[in-house]
C-alpha positions in Angstrom: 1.2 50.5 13.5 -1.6 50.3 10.7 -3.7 47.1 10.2 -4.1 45.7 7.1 -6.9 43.3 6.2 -5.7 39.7 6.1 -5.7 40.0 2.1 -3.3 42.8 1.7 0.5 42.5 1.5 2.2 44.0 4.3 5.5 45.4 4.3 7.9 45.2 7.6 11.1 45.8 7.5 11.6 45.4 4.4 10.5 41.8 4.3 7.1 41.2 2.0 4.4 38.7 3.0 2.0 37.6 0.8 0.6 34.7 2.8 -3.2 35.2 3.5 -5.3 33.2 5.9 -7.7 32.4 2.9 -5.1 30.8 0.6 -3.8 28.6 3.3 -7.1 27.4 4.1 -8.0 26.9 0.6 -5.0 24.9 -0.2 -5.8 22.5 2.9 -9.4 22.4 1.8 -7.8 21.4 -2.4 -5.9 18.9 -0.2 -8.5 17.0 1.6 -10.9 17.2 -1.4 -7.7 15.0 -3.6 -7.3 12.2 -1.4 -9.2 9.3 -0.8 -9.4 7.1 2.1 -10.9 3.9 0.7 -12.4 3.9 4.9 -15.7 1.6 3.1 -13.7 -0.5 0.8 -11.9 -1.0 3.2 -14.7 -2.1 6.0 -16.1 -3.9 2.9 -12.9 -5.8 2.3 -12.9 -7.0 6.2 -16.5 -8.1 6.2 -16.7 -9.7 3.0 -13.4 -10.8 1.8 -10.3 -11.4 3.8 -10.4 -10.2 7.5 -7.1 -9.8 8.4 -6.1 -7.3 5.4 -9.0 -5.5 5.3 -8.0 -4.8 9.1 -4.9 -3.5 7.8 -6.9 -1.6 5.3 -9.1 -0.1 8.1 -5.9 1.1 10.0 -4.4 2.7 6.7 -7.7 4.5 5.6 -8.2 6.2 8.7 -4.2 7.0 8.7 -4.8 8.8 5.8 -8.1 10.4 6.8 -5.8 11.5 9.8 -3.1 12.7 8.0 -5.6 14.9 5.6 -7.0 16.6 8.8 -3.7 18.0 9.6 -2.9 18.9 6.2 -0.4 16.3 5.5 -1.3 15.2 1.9 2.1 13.4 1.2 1.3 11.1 4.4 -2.1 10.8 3.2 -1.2 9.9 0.0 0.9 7.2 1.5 -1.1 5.7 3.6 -4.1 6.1 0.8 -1.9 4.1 -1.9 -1.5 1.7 1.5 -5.3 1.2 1.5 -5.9 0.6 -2.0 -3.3 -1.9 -2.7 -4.7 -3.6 0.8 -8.1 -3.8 -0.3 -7.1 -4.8 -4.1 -5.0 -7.7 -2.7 -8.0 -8.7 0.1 -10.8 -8.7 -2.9 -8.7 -11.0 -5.0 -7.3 -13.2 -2.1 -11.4 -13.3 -0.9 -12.7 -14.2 -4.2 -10.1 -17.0 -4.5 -10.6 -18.3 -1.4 -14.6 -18.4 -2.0 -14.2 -20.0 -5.9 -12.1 -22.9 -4.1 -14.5 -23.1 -1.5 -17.7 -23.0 -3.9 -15.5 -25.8 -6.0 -14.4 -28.1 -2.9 -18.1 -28.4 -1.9 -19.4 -29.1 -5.9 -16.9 -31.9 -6.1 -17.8 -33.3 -2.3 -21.2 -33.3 -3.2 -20.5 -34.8 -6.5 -19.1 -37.8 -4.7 -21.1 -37.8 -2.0 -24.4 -39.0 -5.0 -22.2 -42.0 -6.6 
């Protein structure tokens, strides 16, 4: 039996592979570069905005840096989107929560002087 390089097309049998270890490697590699795992807006989210879903954010961004690792770019994806809308919804619900404080202590202190 003759041994092709990795590259070549082999034929057995009549069957034809064209699978290469470089093009699978590559395509992981395109895979992991594509999808994001938001992993410090997320730790950002939890320290400066709204704990508990930037917790969740946490979990989701290191899901998807999980599921990139193994090649699973339609779990990462998933759990990416997961992330974002996390951290999105934790920003907004953080800088509500800091106007209304900021505005509860302007108005205490407001009638606190007269």
């Amino acid at each position: 039996m003759l041994l092709l390089g990795a590259q070549e097309n082999v034929k057995l049998l009549g069957t034809r592979t064209t699978e290469s270890c470089g093009s699978a490697a590559d395509t992981m590699e395109g895979a992991r570069a594509n999808v994001s795992d938001h992993l410090g807006w997320s730790i950002f989210t939890t320290l400066c905005c709204c704990l508990p879903l930037g917790v969740a954010a946490i979990v989701c961004s290191f899901k998807a840096r999980n599921a990139t690792s193994i090649g699973d770019s339609t779990g990462a994806q998933k759990a990416s989107r997961t992330a974002k809308i996390l951290n999105i919804v934790g920003l907004v619900v953080g800088l509500i929560l800091i106007i209304i404080v900021i505005v509860v202590r302007v108005v205490a202190s407001k009638n606190q002087k007269t």
